[in-house]
N, C-alpha and C positions, 0 to 999 in steps of 0.2 A: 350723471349724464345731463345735459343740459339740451331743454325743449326747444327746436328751432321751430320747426312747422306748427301750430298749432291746429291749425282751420282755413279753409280758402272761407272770404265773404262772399256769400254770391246774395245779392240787394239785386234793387233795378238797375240802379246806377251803374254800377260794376260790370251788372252783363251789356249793358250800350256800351261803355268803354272796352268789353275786353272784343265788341264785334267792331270797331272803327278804330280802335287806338292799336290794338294785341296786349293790352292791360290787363294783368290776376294782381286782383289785392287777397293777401294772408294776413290772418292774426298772426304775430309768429313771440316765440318769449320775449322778454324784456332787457335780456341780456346778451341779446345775439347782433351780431353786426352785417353786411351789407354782402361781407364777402363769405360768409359762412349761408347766408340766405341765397344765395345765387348757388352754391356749390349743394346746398338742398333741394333745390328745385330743378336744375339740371340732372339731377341722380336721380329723385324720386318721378320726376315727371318726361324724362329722356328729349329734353327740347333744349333751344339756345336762348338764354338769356341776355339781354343787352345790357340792359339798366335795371336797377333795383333801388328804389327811394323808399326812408322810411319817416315813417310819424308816430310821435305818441301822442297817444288822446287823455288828457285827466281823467280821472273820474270824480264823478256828479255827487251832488253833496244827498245824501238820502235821510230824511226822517222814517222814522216809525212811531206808532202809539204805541206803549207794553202798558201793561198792566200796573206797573210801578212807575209809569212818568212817561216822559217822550224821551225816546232813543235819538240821537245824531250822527250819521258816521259816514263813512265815503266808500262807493263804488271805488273797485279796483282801476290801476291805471292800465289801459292796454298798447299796443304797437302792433300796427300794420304796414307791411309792406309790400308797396306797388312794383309789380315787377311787368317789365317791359319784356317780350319775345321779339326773337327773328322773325321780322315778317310772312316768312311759309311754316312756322309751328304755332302748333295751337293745343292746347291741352283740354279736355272732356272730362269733367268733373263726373258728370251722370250715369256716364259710357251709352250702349243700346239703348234706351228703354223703348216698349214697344209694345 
């Protein structure tokens, strides 16, 4: 079975744009496409999606010191995708809190 949704990001950034724009960015697999990410978010979150853009980010080169030398090796690559709502839905990550 293959992982769509991974994680919504919720950063600063992301909450200014999803309160001016109607923008959720998700981590979502690596192997998922545009039309399977809309038809996931639509199901799990019951809103209408317009658009859905995605990007992959490399990952960053990492050293370590071990005990037997210096280690080199690379952060995972990830993909987010920004997904655009109908202007009257909105989705609540947090839900109440109170």
């Amino acid at each position: 079975m293959k992982t769509i949704l991974i994680r919504p990001l919720i950063t600063e950034k992301n909450t200014v744009v999803q309160e001016t724009l109607n923008q959720y960015t998700f981590e979502v697999g690596m192997k998922t496409n545009k039309i399977e990410i809309k038809k996931a978010v639509q199901d799990k979150f019951n809103v209408r999606v317009k658009e859905v853009n995605t990007l992959v980010s490399k990952g960053k080169k990492k050293s370590q010191m071990t005990r037997k030398g210096r280690f080199e090796g690379y952060r995972a690559d990830k993909k987010k995708a920004i997904v655009t709502l109908h202007k009257e839905d909105k989705i609540d990550f947090l839900g109440n809190i109170e």
